[in-house]
C-alpha positions, 0 to 999 in steps of 0.5 A: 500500500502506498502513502501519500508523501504528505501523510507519511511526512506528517508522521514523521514530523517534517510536515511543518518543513513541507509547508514552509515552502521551499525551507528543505533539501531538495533538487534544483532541476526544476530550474533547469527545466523552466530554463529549457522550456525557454529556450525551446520557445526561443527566449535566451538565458538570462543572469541577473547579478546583484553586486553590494559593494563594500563600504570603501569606495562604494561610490566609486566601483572602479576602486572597490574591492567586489567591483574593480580590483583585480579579483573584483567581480568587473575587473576579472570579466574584462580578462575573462578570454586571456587570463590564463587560469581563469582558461584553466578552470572554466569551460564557459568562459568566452564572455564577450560584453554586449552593454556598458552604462554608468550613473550617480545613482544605483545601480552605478555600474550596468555590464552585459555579456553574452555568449552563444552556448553549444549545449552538452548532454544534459541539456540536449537531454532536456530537450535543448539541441541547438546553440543559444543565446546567454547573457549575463547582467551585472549591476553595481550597487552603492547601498546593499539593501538595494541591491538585495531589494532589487534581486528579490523583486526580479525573483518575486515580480519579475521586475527590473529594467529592459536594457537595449545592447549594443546590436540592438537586442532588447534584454527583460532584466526582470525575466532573467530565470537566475538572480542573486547578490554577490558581496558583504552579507548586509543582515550582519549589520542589523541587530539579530540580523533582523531586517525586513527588507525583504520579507516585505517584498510582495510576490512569488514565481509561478515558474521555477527561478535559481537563486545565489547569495554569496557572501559571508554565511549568507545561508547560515544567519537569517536573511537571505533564505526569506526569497527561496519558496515553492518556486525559488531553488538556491544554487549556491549560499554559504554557510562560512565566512568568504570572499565574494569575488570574481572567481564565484561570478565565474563558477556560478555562470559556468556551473549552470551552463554545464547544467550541474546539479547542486551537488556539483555546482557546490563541488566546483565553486569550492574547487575554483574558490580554493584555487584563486584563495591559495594563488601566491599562498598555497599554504593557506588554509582555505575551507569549504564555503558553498552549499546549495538547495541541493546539497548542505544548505537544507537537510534532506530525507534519507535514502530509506525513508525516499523508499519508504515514501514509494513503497509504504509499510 
């Protein structure tokens, strides 16, 4: 006799987890179905990235340590074809910028690139057989708040601006199918981490959307976990103190190119994040920050209740 999961999840005390909407482990494939279902339909891939930049020279990107230093998330996207590790660790590193803007008031900075993606197994498995179009936004923020704001609304409503490129093409930043924050972990600046900022942000995805926080714990302290929901898959947060810089761009872009599940993206942002950490220091000590929906940033259910799930007593 069969179970439904929902009974059999109540007896064993997780029901509340169900209801919470997205708060267990659980796979990110959902993300990577939506996403072939756009691509079928003809519409690209879109990234949305949301830069909350450190507090010196916040009003001054090309000096500040997530945007223009030479790790910072800009400068490392400006030598992404010739820097000679950056060919060494990443198979989707051919970028080429579309779109730059610059203004006095957030975001600061506005980049864009693009690359065409030859797909590989798994997405010709879902359904992808045909090269396509990916683009990548990068918006730079003076205050973090905003920039979380602004993430939250792109995952929640959809909403953010549409940006003409330089060959005419009209990008929805609203309808990117990924969003997230790189940079300091605004929440530890409030007392208990409470901030609201988010939580106040009406709306929910009727379709499946990726989500990233890097940054200090960001899946570790309250506060970022307020966007995921029923619809919403993290796919890579921390659970350590780290450095959000140029390389986690990297990793986050060619893990989902590559179609990795969150075990691996997991996998691979620490492997690339340790490289760049130990470069000039190859002694230092370098831990282990990333966690996903998938792997670590939720318990999931074991094996034996999986088949307890199927099968029933």
């Amino acid at each position: 006799m069969r179970i439904p999961l929902t009974t059999f999840l109540l007896c064993l005390g997780v029901g509340a987890a169900l209801a919470d909407n997205g708060r267990t482990g659980r796979p990110i494939e959902p993300v990577y179905d939506r996403i072939a279902q756009d691509l079928q339909a003809g519409r690209p891939l879109v990234i949305a990235a949301y830069y909350g930049l450190w507090f010196d020279h916040n009003q001054n990107p090309d000096r500040n340590l997530n945007w223009g230093t030479y790790y910072g998330h800009a400068r490392m996207m400006a030598r992404v074809t010739r820097d000679r590790h950056i060919r060494r660790l990443y198979r989707h590193r051919h970028w080429q910028r579309v779109y730059a803007d610059s203004a006095d008031v957030d975001p600061l900075r506005t980049l864009v690139y693009h690359q065409r993606v030859k797909p590989n197994g798994r997405w010709r498995a879902a359904g992808v057989t045909t090269p396509f179009d990916a683009y990548l936004v990068m918006q730079a923020f003076a205050s973090r708040e905003e920039a979380a704001i602004r993430m939250t609304r792109t995952l929640r409503q959809s909403a953010d601006h549409r940006l003409t490129l330089d060959d005419g093409v009209v990008i929805d930043v609203g309808a990117a199918q990924i969003a997230g924050y790189f940079g300091h972990n605004l929440f530890y600046d409030y007392d208990n981490f409470e901030w609201d900022g988010l939580r106040s942000i009406p709306g929910a995805p009727t379709a499946a959307k990726g989500v990233f926080a890097v940054g200090c714990k960001t899946g570790r302290v309250p506060g970022f976990n307020e966007v995921l929901g029923p619809n919403v898959f993290a796919l890579l947060y921390s659970k350590t103190l780290m450095a959000a810089e140029g390389y986690s761009t990297l990793a986050l872009t060619d893990g989902v190119l590559r179609h990795l599940d969150g075990r691996q993206m997991v996998a691979f942002g620490n492997r690339t994040y340790a490289y760049f950490q130990r470069l000039g220091k190859p002694d230092r000590r370098v831990g282990k920050p990333f966690v996903s929906h998938e792997y670590l940033l939720f318990p999931r259910a074991s094996k034996a209740k999986a088949r307890a799930l199927d099968t029933g007593p």
